[in-house]
C-alpha positions as CSV (number, residue, x, y, z in Angstrom):
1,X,-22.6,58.5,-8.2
2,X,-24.1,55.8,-5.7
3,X,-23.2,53.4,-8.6
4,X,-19.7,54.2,-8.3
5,X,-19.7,54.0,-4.7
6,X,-21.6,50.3,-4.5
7,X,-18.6,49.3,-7.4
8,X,-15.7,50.7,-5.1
9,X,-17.3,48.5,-2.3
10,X,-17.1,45.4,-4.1
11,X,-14.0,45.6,-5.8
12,X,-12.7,46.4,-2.3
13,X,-14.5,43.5,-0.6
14,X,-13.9,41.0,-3.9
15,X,-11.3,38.1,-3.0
16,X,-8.7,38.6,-4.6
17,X,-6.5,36.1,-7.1
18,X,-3.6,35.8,-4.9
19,X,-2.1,32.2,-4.9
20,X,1.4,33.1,-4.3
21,X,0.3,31.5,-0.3
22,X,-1.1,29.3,-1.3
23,X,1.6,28.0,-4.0
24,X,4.1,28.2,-0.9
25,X,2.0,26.0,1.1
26,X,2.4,23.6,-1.6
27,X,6.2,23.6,-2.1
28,X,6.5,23.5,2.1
29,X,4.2,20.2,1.5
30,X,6.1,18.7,-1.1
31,X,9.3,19.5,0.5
32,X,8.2,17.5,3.6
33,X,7.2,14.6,2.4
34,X,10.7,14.1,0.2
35,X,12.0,14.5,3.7
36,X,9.9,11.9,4.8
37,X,10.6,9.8,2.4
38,X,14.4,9.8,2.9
39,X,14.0,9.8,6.5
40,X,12.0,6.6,6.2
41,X,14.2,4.9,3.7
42,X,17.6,5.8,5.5
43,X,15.6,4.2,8.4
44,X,14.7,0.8,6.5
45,X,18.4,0.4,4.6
46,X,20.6,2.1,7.4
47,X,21.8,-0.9,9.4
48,X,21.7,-3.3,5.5
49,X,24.1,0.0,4.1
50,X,26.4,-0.1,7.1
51,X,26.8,-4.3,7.2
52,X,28.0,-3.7,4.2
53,X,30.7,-1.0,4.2
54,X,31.9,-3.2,7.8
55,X,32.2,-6.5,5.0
56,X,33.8,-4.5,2.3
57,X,36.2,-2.6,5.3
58,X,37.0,-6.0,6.6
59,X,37.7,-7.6,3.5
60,X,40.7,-4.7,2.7
């Protein structure tokens, strides 16, 4: 009987496999830095992108 009881304690108190947290941590990362990463390169090519639309626009 006491072995039952001392296996019903550590089951209880055994970590369990539960990555589904973890695995949205990891999607919320990867999400961010795409964001970043568009951020960044709308910064960089904004004013080249917009030059060129006012060339083509001026040209019709």
């Amino acid at each position: 009987m006491f072995n039952h009881a001392i296996a019903f304690v550590l089951a209880t108190l055994a970590p369990k496999n539960d990555e589904k947290g973890a695995t949205a941590v990891e999607y919320g990362l990867l999400v961010a830095l795409i964001a970043a990463v568009i951020v960044a390169i709308v910064a960089t090519l904004g004013g080249q992108v917009q030059a060129g639309f006012a060339t083509v626009s001026g040209a019709l």
